[in-house]
Structures are given as C-alpha cells and as structure tokens.
C-alpha positions in Angstrom: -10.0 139.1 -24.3 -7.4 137.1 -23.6 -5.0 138.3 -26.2 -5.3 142.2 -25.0 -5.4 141.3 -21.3 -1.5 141.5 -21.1 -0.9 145.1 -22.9 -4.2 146.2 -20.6 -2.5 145.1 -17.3 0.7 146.8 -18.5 -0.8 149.9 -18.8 -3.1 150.1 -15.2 -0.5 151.4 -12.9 -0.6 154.7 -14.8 -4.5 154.7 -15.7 -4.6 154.4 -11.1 -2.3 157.1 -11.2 -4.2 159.1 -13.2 -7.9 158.3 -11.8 -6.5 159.0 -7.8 -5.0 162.0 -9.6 -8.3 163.3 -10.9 -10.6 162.6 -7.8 -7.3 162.6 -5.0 -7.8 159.9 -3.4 -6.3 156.1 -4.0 -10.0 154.3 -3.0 -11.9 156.7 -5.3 -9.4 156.1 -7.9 -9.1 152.5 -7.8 -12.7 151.8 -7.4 -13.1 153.7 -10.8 -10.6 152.1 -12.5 -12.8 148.6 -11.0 -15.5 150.1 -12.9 -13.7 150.5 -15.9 -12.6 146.9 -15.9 -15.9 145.8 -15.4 -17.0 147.6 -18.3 -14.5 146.2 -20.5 -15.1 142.7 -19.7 -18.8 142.8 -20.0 -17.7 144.4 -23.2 -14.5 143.6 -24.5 -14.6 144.4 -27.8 -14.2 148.1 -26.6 -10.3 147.8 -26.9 -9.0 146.0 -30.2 -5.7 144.2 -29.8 -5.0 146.0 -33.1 -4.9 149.5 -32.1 -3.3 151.9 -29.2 -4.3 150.0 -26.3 -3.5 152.7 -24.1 -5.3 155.5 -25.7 -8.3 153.2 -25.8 -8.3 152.2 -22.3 -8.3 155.8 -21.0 -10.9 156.8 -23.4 -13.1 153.8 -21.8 -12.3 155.2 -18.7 -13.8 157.8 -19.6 -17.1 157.0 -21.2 -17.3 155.1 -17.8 -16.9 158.2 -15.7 -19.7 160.2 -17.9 -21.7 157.3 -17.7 -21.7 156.9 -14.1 -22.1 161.3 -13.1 -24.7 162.1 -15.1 -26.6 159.7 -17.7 -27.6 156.9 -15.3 -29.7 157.8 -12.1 -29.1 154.5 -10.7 -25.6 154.2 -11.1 -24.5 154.3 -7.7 -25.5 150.4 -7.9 -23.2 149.3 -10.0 -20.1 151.2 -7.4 -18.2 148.1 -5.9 -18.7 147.3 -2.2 -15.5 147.1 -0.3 -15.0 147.1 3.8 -12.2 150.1 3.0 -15.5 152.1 2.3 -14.4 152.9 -1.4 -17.7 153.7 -2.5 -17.7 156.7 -0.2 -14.9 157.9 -1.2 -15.7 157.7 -5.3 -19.2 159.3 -3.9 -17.6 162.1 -2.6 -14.7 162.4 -5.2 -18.2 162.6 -7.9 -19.6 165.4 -5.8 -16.9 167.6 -6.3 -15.1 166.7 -9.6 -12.6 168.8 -11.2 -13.8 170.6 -14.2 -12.7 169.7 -17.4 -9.8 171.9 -17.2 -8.0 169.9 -14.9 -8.5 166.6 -16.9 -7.0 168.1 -20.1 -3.6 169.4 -18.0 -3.4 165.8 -16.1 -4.3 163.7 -19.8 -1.5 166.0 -21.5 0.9 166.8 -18.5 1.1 163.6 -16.2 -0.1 161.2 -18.8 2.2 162.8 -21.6 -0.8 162.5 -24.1 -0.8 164.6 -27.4 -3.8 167.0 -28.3 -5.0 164.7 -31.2 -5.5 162.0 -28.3 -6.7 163.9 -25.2 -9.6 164.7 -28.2 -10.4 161.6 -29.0 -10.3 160.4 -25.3 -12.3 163.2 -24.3 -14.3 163.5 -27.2 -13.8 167.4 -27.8 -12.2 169.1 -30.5 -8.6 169.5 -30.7 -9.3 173.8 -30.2 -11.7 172.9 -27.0 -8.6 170.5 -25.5 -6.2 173.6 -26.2 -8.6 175.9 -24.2 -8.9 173.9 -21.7 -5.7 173.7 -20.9 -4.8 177.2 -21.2 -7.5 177.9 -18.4 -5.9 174.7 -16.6 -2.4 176.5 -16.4 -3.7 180.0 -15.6 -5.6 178.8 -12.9 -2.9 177.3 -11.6 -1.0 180.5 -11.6 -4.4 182.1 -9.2 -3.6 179.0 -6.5 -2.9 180.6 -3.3 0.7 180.0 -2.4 1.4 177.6 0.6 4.6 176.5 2.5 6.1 172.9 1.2 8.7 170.7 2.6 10.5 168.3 0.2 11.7 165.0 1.6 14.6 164.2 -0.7 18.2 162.7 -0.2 19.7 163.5 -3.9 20.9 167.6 -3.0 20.4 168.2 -6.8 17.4 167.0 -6.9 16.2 169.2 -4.3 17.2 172.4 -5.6 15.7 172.3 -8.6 12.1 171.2 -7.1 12.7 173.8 -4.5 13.4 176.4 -7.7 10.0 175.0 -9.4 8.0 175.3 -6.2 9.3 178.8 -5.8 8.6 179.6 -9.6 5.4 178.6 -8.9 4.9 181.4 -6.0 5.3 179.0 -3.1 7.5 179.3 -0.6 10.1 176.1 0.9 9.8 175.7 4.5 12.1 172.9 4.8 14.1 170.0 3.3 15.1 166.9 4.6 17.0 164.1 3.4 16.0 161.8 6.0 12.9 160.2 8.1 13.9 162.0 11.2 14.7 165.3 9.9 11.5 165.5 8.2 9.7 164.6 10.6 10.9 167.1 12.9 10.7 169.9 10.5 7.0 168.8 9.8 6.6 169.3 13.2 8.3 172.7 13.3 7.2 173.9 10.1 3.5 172.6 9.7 4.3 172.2 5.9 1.0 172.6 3.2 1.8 170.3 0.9 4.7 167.7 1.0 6.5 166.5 -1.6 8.7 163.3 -1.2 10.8 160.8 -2.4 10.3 156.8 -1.5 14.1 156.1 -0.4 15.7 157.9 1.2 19.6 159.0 2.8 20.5 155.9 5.0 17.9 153.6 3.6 15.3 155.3 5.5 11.9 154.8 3.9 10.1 158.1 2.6 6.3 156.6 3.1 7.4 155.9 6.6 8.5 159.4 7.0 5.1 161.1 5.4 3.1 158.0 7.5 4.3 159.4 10.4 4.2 163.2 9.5 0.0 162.5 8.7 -0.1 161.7 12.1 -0.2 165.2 12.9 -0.3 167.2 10.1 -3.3 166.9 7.5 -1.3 167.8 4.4 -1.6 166.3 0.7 1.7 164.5 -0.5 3.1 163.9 -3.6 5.6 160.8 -4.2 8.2 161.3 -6.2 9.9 157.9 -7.2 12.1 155.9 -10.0 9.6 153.5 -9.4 6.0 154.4 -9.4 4.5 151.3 -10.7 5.6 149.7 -7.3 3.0 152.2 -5.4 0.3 151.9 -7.7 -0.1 148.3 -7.6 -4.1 149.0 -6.1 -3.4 145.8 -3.2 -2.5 148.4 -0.5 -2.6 151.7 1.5 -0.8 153.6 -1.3 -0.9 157.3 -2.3 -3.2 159.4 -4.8 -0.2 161.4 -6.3 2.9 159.7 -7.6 5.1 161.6 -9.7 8.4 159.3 -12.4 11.7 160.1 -11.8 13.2 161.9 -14.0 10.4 164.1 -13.9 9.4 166.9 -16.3 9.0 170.7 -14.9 5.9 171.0 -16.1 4.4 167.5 -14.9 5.5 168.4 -11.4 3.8 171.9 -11.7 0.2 170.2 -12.9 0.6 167.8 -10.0 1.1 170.6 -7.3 -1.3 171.8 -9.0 -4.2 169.4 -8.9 -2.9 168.1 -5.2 -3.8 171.7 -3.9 -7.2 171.9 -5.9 -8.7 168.5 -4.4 -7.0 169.4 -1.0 -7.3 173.3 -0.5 -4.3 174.8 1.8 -5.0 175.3 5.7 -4.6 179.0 6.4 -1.2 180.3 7.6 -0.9 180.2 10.9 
C-alpha cells in the first residue's frame, strides 16, 4: 500500500472535485471520497501500482457508490460520523442523485476522461457512455435560463465566460472585478448562479466576496481558479464546484450545467 499511496494522494483533489460535483455539495463529496479510501485500505489490492492509478481510483469510487445506493440495505452504517453532519448531507445527496447522464458529461468533461475509460469506470459499453452523454448535453440545452454574475478581475477573461453563459441561453446580470462591486451588484441584481474567480482586482479575495454575497442570496457558485487543488484540500469550509484555469468551453458549460441541476434556479422575480 505504501508504494501507491503517493500517486493516490496526488490524484484526490480532483476525485473531491468530482464527487461534490456529482452530489453538489463539499460534505457529501468528501464523505464519499472517506468511503472510498476506506474501501481501498481494507482492500488495497484494488489499485495496482502498475497500472493507471487514476482511472482505477475513480472506477473504485464508483463500485463504492453502487455499493452503498442500492446493493447493501445496511450501508448507511458504514457513512462516517462527523459533527459537520456529513452523513446528512451524503444522505440526502443519495436521495436525489443525478442520473447517469450527468456522470458520463462530468467523467468526460470536467475529468477530461476518454470514452474507452469512462466504460471501464462505469462499467458500460463504449455506445451506452456515448448516449449518455448525448442526452447529458441536450438536457443541458432544456435548463431554464437564469441571470449570472461573474466575479472576475482579468477583462478578457470575462468576456468570453460572459459569451459562453450567453451561448448557453443565460443572461449576465453583472460583472465585477472586485469584492465590493460584487457584492453590491449581488445585492442589486439577485444573481442565479455566480461564477467567480479566487483573487481578485486589488488583492481582494473572491471567497470572501461569494461568503459574503451567501449571506443574502441563496445562489450556487462556481470557483474558477489557477489553483484548484488549494480549495479541494477536504480540511475546510471549501466549495462543491471548482473549475482550472485555463479552462475549456465545454468544461465550463457541463459545470453550469450540473451546478443548476443539483441547485434548481429561484423564479425571476
């Protein structure tokens, strides 16, 4: 165990992206990636130092998650107890999973996975995973469209995820380069969906501008960073969506996507 517990470590901050992706929330998240470790170590010859560590490690991820919804009716016992009431929140990220859909477009799109490795962690067919996520991308087209302020200091930047949120059919209802700013526009705007960056114009923090914003606003956010790894360390409040700088089109798309699907829009006022 020892000689594949370095690559493993390496490889958990984007295995907790993924899992608070896919229920959307960091305590369900983390509390299944606990499980998954716990798995492993009562079994570790599950990963082989010989082969893709990464693809293994997801694919034991989920055999866990499988294992856990539906073979075991007493599985709930084996969900880690934790004063920051994790095991509610994996409880309720089980009762309303996404479908499979939404697990091909976050293993191929956020993850960057092939098609020959999303089948093998899934354990579908290569046909099944291309279905999948051909459903996954129209049903992202059907999502109602929502108002979304972006909290970013680079101007470039911000145009072209104001252009993708527009492609997308939603509309910009403000963008801010600084905590203040977007804090007042928050206020003014009473955004859907936020979508931020960690440092901002100034040195002004970006999670102390969205901390503040979720004061008043109940809105799902999505970090955009150059360096995720640092909020996805699992040892503190962190968030379930955290997006790499430079980011693809298409990974920002199926994040916006699967943000608004595990945290449905508000009406419009």
């Amino acid at each position: 165990m020892a000689e594949i517990s370095v690559p493993i470590v390496k490889h958990l901050p984007l295995l907790r992206r993924y899992a608070r992706a896919l229920v959307g929330s960091q305590d369900g998240g983390d509390s299944y990636v606990r499980i998954c470790l716990e798995a492993l170590l009562a079994e570790p010859d599950r990963i082989l130092p010989d082969g893709d560590v990464r693809l293994q490690l997801y694919a034991l991820f989920h055999d866990v998650w499988s294992i856990v919804r539906t073979e075991d009716p007493e599985a709930d016992r084996i969900l880690p107890t934790s004063p920051l009431e994790d095991v509610v929140d994996v409880e309720r990220g089980l009762a309303a999973l996404p479908p499979r859909q939404r697990q091909v477009l976050l293993l191929v799109s956020l993850e960057g996975f092939t098609f020959d490795e999303v089948s093998h962690i899934l354990k579908i067919s290569e046909s099944e995973v291309r279905d999948y996520l051909d459903e996954a991308r129209r049903e992202l087209q059907r999502q109602t469209a929502v108002r979304v302020l972006i909290i970013e200091d680079e101007p470039l930047i911000a145009m072209d995820i104001a252009r993708l949120v527009s492609e997308m059919g939603h509309r910009v209802c403000g963008s801010a380069s600084g905590k203040d700013e977007a804090i007042r526009l928050a206020r003014e705007t009473q955004p859907q969906l936020v979508l931020a960056d960690v440092q901002l114009k100034g040195g002004d923090s970006g999670i102390q501008a969205v901390q503040e914003i979720l004061r008043s606003v109940d809105v799902p956010v999505i970090f955009v960073t150059g360096y995720p790894e640092r909020l996805l360390t699992g040892e503190q409040l962190e968030p379930a969506f955290v997006l790499s700088k430079p980011f693809k089109p298409e990974v920002l798309k199926t994040a916006i996507g699967q943000a608004l699907s595990v945290h449905p829009p508000r009406a419009l006022n």
